[in-house]
C-alpha positions as CSV (number, residue, x, y, z in Angstrom):
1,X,-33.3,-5.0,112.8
2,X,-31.4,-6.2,110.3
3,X,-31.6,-4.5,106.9
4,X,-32.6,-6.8,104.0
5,X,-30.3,-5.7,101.7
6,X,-26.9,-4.3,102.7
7,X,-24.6,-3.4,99.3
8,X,-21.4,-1.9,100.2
9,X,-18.8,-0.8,98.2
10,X,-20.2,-2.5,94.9
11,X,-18.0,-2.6,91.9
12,X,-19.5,-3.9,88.7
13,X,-17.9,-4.3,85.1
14,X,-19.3,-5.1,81.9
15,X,-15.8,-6.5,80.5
16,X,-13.5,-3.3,80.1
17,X,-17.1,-0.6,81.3
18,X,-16.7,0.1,84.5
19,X,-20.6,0.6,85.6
20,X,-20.4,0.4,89.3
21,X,-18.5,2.9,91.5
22,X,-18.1,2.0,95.0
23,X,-22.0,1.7,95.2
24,X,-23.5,1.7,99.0
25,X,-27.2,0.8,99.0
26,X,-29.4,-0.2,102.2
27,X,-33.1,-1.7,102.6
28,X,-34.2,-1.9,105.7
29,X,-37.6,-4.2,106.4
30,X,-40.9,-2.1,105.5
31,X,-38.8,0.4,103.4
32,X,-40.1,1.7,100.1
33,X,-37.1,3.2,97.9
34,X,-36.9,4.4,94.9
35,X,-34.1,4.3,92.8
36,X,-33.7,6.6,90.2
37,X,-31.4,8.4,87.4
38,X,-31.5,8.6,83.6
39,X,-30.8,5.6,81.4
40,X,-27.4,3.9,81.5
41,X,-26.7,5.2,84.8
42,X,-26.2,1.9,86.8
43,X,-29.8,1.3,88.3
44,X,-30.5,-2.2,86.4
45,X,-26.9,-3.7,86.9
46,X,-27.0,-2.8,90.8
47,X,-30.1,-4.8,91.3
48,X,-28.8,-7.4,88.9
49,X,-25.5,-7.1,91.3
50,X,-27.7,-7.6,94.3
51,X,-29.6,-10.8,92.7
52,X,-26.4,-12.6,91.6
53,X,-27.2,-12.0,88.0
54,X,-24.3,-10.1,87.3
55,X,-21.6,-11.0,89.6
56,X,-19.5,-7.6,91.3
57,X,-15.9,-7.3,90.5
58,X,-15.7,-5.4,93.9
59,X,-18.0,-5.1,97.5
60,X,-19.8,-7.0,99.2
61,X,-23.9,-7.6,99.2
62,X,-25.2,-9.0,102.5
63,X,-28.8,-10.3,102.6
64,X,-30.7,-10.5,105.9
65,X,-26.9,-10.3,107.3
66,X,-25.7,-13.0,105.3
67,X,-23.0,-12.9,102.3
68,X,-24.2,-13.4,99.0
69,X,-22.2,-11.6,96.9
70,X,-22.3,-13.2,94.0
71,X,-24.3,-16.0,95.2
72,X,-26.8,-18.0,92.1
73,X,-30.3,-15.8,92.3
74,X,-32.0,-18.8,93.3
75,X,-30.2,-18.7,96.7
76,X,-30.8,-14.8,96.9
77,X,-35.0,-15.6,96.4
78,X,-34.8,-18.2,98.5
79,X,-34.2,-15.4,101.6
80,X,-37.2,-13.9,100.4
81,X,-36.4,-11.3,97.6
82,X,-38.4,-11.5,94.5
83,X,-37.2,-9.7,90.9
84,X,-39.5,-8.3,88.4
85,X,-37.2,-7.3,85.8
86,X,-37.5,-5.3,83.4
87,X,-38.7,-7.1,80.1
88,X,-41.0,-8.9,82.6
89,X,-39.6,-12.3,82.0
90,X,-43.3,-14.4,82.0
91,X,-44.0,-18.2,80.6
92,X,-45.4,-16.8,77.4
93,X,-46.4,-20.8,76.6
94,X,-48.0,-21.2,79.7
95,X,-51.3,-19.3,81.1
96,X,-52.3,-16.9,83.7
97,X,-53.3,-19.7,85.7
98,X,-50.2,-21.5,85.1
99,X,-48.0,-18.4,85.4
100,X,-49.6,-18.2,89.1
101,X,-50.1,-21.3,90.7
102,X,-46.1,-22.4,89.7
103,X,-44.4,-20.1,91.8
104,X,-47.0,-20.4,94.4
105,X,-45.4,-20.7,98.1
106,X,-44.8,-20.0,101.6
107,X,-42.7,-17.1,103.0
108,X,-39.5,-17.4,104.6
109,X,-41.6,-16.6,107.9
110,X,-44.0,-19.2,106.9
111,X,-46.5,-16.6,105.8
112,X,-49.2,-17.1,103.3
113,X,-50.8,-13.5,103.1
114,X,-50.5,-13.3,99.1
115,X,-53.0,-16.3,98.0
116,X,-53.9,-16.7,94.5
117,X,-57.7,-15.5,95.5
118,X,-56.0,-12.1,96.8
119,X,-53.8,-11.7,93.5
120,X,-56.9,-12.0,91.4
121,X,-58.7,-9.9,93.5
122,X,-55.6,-7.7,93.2
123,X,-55.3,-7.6,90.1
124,X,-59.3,-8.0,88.4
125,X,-57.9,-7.7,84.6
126,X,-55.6,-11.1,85.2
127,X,-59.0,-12.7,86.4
128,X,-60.3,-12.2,83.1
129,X,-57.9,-13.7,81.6
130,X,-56.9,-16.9,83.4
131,X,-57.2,-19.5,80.6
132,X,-54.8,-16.7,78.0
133,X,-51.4,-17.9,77.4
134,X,-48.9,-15.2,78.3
135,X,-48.3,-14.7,75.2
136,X,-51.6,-13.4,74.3
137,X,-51.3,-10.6,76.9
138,X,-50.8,-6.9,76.7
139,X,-47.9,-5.1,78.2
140,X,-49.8,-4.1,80.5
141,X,-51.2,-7.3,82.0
142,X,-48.1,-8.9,81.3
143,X,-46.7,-6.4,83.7
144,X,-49.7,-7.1,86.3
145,X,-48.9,-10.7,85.8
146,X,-44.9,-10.3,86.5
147,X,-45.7,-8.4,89.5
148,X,-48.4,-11.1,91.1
149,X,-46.3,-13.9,90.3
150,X,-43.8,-12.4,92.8
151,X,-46.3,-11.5,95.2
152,X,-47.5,-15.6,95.1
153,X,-44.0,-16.2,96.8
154,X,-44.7,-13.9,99.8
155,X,-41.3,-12.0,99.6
156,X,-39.8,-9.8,102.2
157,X,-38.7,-7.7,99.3
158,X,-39.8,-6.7,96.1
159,X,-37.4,-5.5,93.7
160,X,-39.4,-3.8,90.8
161,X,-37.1,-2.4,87.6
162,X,-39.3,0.2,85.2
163,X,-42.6,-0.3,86.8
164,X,-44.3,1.3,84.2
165,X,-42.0,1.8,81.5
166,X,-43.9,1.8,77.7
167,X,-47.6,1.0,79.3
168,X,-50.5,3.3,78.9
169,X,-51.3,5.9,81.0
170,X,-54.3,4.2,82.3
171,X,-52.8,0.8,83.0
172,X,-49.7,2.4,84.5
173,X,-52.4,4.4,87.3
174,X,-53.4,0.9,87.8
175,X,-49.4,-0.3,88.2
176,X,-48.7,2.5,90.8
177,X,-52.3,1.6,93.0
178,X,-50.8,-1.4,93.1
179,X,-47.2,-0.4,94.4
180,X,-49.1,1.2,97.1
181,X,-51.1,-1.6,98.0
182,X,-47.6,-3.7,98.6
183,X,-46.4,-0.7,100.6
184,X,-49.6,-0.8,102.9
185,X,-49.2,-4.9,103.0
186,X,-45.5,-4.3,104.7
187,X,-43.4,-5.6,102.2
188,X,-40.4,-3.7,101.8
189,X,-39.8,-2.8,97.7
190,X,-37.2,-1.2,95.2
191,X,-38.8,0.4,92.7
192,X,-37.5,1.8,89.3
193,X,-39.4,3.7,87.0
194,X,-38.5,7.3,85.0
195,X,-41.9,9.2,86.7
196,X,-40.3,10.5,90.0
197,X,-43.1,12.5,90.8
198,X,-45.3,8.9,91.2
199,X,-41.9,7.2,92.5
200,X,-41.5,10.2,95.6
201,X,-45.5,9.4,96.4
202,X,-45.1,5.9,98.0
203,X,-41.4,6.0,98.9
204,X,-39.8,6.3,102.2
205,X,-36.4,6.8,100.4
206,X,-34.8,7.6,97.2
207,X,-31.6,7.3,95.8
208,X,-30.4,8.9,92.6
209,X,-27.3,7.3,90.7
210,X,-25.0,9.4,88.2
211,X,-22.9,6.8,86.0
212,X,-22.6,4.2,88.8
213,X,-22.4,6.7,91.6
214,X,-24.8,8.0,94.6
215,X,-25.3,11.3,94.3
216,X,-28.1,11.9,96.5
217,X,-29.7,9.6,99.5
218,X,-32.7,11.0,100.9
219,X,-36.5,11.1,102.0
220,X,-39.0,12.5,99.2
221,X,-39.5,16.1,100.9
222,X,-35.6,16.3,100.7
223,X,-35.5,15.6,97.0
224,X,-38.6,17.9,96.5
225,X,-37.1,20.9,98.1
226,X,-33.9,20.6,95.5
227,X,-35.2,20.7,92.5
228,X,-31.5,21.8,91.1
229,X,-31.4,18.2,91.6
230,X,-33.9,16.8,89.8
231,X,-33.4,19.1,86.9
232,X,-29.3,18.3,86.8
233,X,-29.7,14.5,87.2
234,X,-33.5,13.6,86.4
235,X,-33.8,15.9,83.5
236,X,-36.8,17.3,84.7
């Protein structure tokens, strides 16, 4: 099958910072990675390389086998692939409801399986909330919010940056039930977050970058039985 997300030899600069190295990152369909590495390492600017927010000085970034390096992000969502960012990025001036039922549509397959019933469902705390403005929300349901938005466009990919970064420990349990309930649904996900020992639980691979390089590429029981590695490059 063709992978979703084919990167390959990405170089990306920040004016005269040279962040990206000659990254190589693959997602194939129903793939659950994780990408990790300590802060400023290159994680957030390779997935904004891949979405065409920040465009690569170097490489190429195929999606579904097609060439979109540097291609606008709304072409890049378009071919399924929705972006929670970190900061979360919701309508603060417009409500749960709202927040929902705008980005509200069919799959590139056509498929439907994320309705607004099953995000509420999903996701009980939003229910309680519908008529709030985003504004009014917590980090936490903000976060829940951010994620079911993307799931109301019934991506092939889910690209989720600090899943659970700054929310309590209780609402964060509740972000990482929910990671595994996209896993079990079949869409394919990136996901970022500092707690490896959560990330390695749902992920089929993880990837660990050093100051815009890939230093290691493997399953979780590969990263587990090295823990040199996660000491030297996770700080753990």
């Amino acid at each position: 099958m063709t992978a979703l997300i084919q990167a390959t030899g990405l170089h990306t600069h920040y004016g005269a910072s040279h962040i990206l190295r000659g990254v190589d990152f693959t997602v194939e369909p129903g793939q659950t990675i994780g990408l990790m590495g300590r802060n400023g390492m290159g994680k957030t600017t390779l997935l904004k390389s891949i979405m065409g927010i920040v465009k690569p000085s170097g490489g190429k970034v195929h999606v579904k086998g097609q060439d979109m390096t540097g291609a606008p992000t709304f072409e890049i969502a378009r071919l399924g692939v929705a972006y929670v960012p970190e900061g979360r990025g919701i309508f603060g001036n417009l409500s749960v409801r709202e927040n929902l039922v705008m980005s509200a549509r069919a799959g590139t397959r056509g498929q439907r399986d994320w309705t607004y019933d099953r995000v509420l469902e999903t996701f009980p705390r939003l229910a309680e909330r519908l008529n709030h403005g985003g504004q009014q929300l917590s980090g936490g349901e903000q976060q829940m919010l951010t994620i079911g938005r993307a799931l109301m466009t019934n991506p092939d990919l889910l690209i989720l940056d600090e899943a659970t970064e700054g929310l309590a420990p209780l609402i964060a349990r509740e972000i990482w039930r929910i990671c595994g309930l996209i896993r079990e649904s079949g869409i394919s996900s990136v996901i970022v977050d500092k707690n490896w020992k959560h990330v390695t639980q749902i992920t089929d691979v993880n990837v660990i970058l050093v100051k815009g390089e890939v230093v290691f590429q493997g399953s979780s029981q590969q990263l587990h039985a090295q823990p040199e590695l996660l000491e030297q490059y996770l700080g753990v």
